[in-house]
N, C-alpha and C positions, 0 to 999 in steps of 0.2 A: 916453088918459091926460090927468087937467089938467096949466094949468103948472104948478097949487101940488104938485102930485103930483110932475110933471116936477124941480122945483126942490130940493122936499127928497129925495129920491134922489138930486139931483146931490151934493148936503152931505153924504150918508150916507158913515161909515166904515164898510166890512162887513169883520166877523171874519176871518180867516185862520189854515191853522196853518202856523208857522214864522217870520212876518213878522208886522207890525203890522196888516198890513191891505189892503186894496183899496179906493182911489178914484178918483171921476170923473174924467175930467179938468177940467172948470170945477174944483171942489172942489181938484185939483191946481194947476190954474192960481191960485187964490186964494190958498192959501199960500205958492207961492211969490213971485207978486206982490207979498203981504204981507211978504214976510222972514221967513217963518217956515220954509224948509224949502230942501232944495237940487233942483234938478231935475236929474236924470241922464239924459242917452241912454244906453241901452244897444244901441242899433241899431249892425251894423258899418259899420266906414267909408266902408264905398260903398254902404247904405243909404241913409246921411244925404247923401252925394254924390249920386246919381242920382234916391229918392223927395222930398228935404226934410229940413228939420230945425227946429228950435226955436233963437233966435238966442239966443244966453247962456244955454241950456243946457250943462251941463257933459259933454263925450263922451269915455265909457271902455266902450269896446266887450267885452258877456260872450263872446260869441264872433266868430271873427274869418271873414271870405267871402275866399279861395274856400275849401270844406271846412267852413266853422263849425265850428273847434276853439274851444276853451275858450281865452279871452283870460290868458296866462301871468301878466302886468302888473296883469289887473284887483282883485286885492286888493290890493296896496301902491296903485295910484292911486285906491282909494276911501278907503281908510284915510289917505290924505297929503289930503285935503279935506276931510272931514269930524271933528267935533270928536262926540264918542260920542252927546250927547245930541241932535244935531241932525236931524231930520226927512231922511228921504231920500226924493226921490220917484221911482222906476224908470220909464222910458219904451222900450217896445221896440216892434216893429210891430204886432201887436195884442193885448198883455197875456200872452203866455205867458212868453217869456223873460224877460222881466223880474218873474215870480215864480220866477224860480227863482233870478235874480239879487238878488232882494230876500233871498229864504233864505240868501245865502249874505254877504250884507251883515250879516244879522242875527246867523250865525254869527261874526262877526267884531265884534258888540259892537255893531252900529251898530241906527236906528234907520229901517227904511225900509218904504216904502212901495211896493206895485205901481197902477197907471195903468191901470186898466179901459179897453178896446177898444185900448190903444196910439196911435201916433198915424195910424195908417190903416185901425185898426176890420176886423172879418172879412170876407171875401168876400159880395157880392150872390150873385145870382142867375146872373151872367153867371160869377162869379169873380173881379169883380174888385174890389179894395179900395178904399175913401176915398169910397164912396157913402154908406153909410149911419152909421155910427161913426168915431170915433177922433177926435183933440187935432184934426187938418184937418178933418175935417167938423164939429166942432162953432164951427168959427169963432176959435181962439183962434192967436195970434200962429207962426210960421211962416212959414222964406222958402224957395226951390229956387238951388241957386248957378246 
Protein backbone atom coordinates (compact mmCIF):
# COMPACT_ATOMS: atom_id res chain seq x y z
CA UNK A 1 0.00 0.00 0.00
CA UNK A 2 1.29 3.65 -0.74
CA UNK A 3 1.52 6.45 1.84
CA UNK A 4 -0.96 8.47 -0.20
CA UNK A 5 -3.18 5.25 -0.06
CA UNK A 6 -1.96 4.71 3.61
CA UNK A 7 -2.95 8.57 4.52
CA UNK A 8 -6.35 8.86 2.97
CA UNK A 9 -7.57 5.77 4.74
CA UNK A 10 -6.29 7.07 7.77
CA UNK A 11 -8.84 10.41 7.23
CA UNK A 12 -11.45 8.13 5.96
CA UNK A 13 -14.80 8.19 8.07
CA UNK A 14 -16.40 4.63 7.34
CA UNK A 15 -20.26 4.14 7.76
CA UNK A 16 -21.76 2.48 10.67
CA UNK A 17 -25.02 1.41 11.80
CA UNK A 18 -26.10 2.76 15.17
CA UNK A 19 -23.08 5.40 15.65
CA UNK A 20 -21.64 8.00 13.37
CA UNK A 21 -18.87 5.99 12.34
CA UNK A 22 -15.57 4.34 12.57
CA UNK A 23 -11.99 6.07 12.60
CA UNK A 24 -8.42 5.72 12.48
CA UNK A 25 -6.88 6.55 15.20
CA UNK A 26 -4.42 9.40 13.49
CA UNK A 27 -7.77 10.73 12.14
CA UNK A 28 -8.98 10.36 15.82
CA UNK A 29 -5.92 11.82 17.25
CA UNK A 30 -6.41 14.86 14.80
CA UNK A 31 -9.60 15.87 15.91
CA UNK A 32 -9.07 15.73 18.92
CA UNK A 33 -5.96 17.61 18.95
CA UNK A 34 -7.71 20.02 16.98
CA UNK A 35 -10.78 20.70 19.55
CA UNK A 36 -12.95 19.26 17.79
CA UNK A 37 -14.17 16.21 19.43
CA UNK A 38 -13.69 14.61 23.03
CA UNK A 39 -11.68 11.39 23.53
CA UNK A 40 -13.06 8.85 25.77
CA UNK A 41 -11.45 5.63 27.21
CA UNK A 42 -13.71 3.18 27.41
CA UNK A 43 -11.08 0.54 28.71
CA UNK A 44 -11.66 -0.67 32.46
CA UNK A 45 -9.76 0.65 35.15
CA UNK A 46 -7.09 -1.66 35.25
CA UNK A 47 -6.69 -1.63 31.67
CA UNK A 48 -5.66 1.63 31.66
CA UNK A 49 -3.63 0.81 35.07
CA UNK A 50 -1.51 -2.06 33.88
CA UNK A 51 -1.58 -1.85 29.54
CA UNK A 52 -1.43 2.33 29.38
CA UNK A 53 -3.50 5.06 28.55
CA UNK A 54 -3.93 8.21 26.70
CA UNK A 55 -3.03 11.35 29.10
CA UNK A 56 -6.18 13.71 28.88
CA UNK A 57 -8.10 11.35 27.79
CA UNK A 58 -11.38 11.45 29.47
CA UNK A 59 -11.95 7.66 31.41
CA UNK A 60 -15.52 6.27 31.90
CA UNK A 61 -15.21 2.59 31.87
CA UNK A 62 -18.33 0.63 29.61
CA UNK A 63 -17.59 -2.36 31.49
CA UNK A 64 -16.07 -2.70 34.70
CA UNK A 65 -12.84 -5.99 35.48
CA UNK A 66 -13.11 -8.23 37.37
CA UNK A 67 -16.35 -9.97 35.56
CA UNK A 68 -16.90 -7.07 32.84
CA UNK A 69 -20.19 -6.01 33.90
CA UNK A 70 -21.74 -3.17 32.29
CA UNK A 71 -20.41 0.25 33.91
CA UNK A 72 -23.85 1.39 36.02
CA UNK A 73 -22.36 5.09 36.14
CA UNK A 74 -21.53 5.17 32.43
CA UNK A 75 -24.42 7.02 31.09
CA UNK A 76 -24.89 9.88 33.56
CA UNK A 77 -20.79 10.27 33.23
CA UNK A 78 -21.09 10.59 29.54
CA UNK A 79 -23.94 12.78 29.30
CA UNK A 80 -22.39 15.20 32.47
CA UNK A 81 -19.37 15.84 29.70
CA UNK A 82 -20.48 16.14 26.69
CA UNK A 83 -22.84 18.92 25.23
CA UNK A 84 -25.15 16.71 22.41
CA UNK A 85 -23.55 18.17 19.42
CA UNK A 86 -20.07 17.36 20.30
CA UNK A 87 -17.94 14.68 18.48
CA UNK A 88 -17.21 11.79 20.78
CA UNK A 89 -14.38 9.71 20.04
CA UNK A 90 -14.64 5.93 21.85
CA UNK A 91 -11.43 4.21 22.67
CA UNK A 92 -11.38 0.65 24.09
CA UNK A 93 -8.80 -2.21 23.51
CA UNK A 94 -9.05 -2.98 20.06
CA UNK A 95 -12.23 -1.38 18.62
CA UNK A 96 -15.00 -3.67 19.70
CA UNK A 97 -16.39 -2.34 22.96
CA UNK A 98 -16.18 0.75 22.17
CA UNK A 99 -18.77 0.19 19.26
CA UNK A 100 -20.93 -0.90 21.27
CA UNK A 101 -20.32 2.00 23.66
CA UNK A 102 -20.50 4.23 20.82
CA UNK A 103 -24.27 2.70 20.16
CA UNK A 104 -25.25 3.52 23.27
CA UNK A 105 -23.73 7.01 23.40
CA UNK A 106 -25.63 7.59 20.47
CA UNK A 107 -28.86 6.25 22.01
CA UNK A 108 -28.46 8.88 24.33
CA UNK A 109 -28.47 11.72 21.92
CA UNK A 110 -24.87 12.19 21.73
CA UNK A 111 -22.65 12.15 18.85
CA UNK A 112 -19.74 9.50 18.81
CA UNK A 113 -17.50 7.89 17.20
CA UNK A 114 -15.73 4.28 17.40
CA UNK A 115 -11.52 4.16 17.20
CA UNK A 116 -10.58 1.54 14.70
CA UNK A 117 -7.86 -1.23 16.24
CA UNK A 118 -8.40 0.46 19.85
CA UNK A 119 -5.52 1.36 21.39
CA UNK A 120 -3.52 -2.14 21.31
CA UNK A 121 -4.90 -3.23 17.86
CA UNK A 122 -5.75 -7.26 17.48
CA UNK A 123 -3.64 -9.98 18.36
CA UNK A 124 -0.24 -11.13 16.13
CA UNK A 125 0.61 -14.26 15.31
CA UNK A 126 1.89 -15.12 18.67
CA UNK A 127 -1.33 -13.55 20.40
CA UNK A 128 -0.18 -10.99 21.50
CA UNK A 129 -1.43 -7.33 21.13
CA UNK A 130 0.33 -3.61 20.33
CA UNK A 131 2.52 -5.20 17.41
CA UNK A 132 0.94 -4.60 14.64
CA UNK A 133 -2.39 -1.95 15.25
CA UNK A 134 -3.91 0.21 17.62
CA UNK A 135 -3.46 4.31 18.94
CA UNK A 136 0.38 2.60 20.60
CA UNK A 137 1.51 1.13 17.61
CA UNK A 138 0.76 3.88 15.55
CA UNK A 139 2.96 6.30 17.51
CA UNK A 140 0.50 8.64 18.88
CA UNK A 141 0.71 10.09 22.44
CA UNK A 142 0.44 7.68 25.47
CA UNK A 143 2.05 6.90 28.93
CA UNK A 144 2.09 3.41 31.42
CA UNK A 145 1.79 4.74 35.22
Amino acid sequence: MTQDLLDATASTVHRAVGYAGDISPQLAFAWWRAGEALLVDVRSDAERAWVGFVPDAVAIAWKQWPGMTLNPDFDTALLSLAPPKRKLLLLCRSGVRSIAAAKRATELGLVAYNILEGFEGGADERGQRGHKQGWRHRGLPWQQS
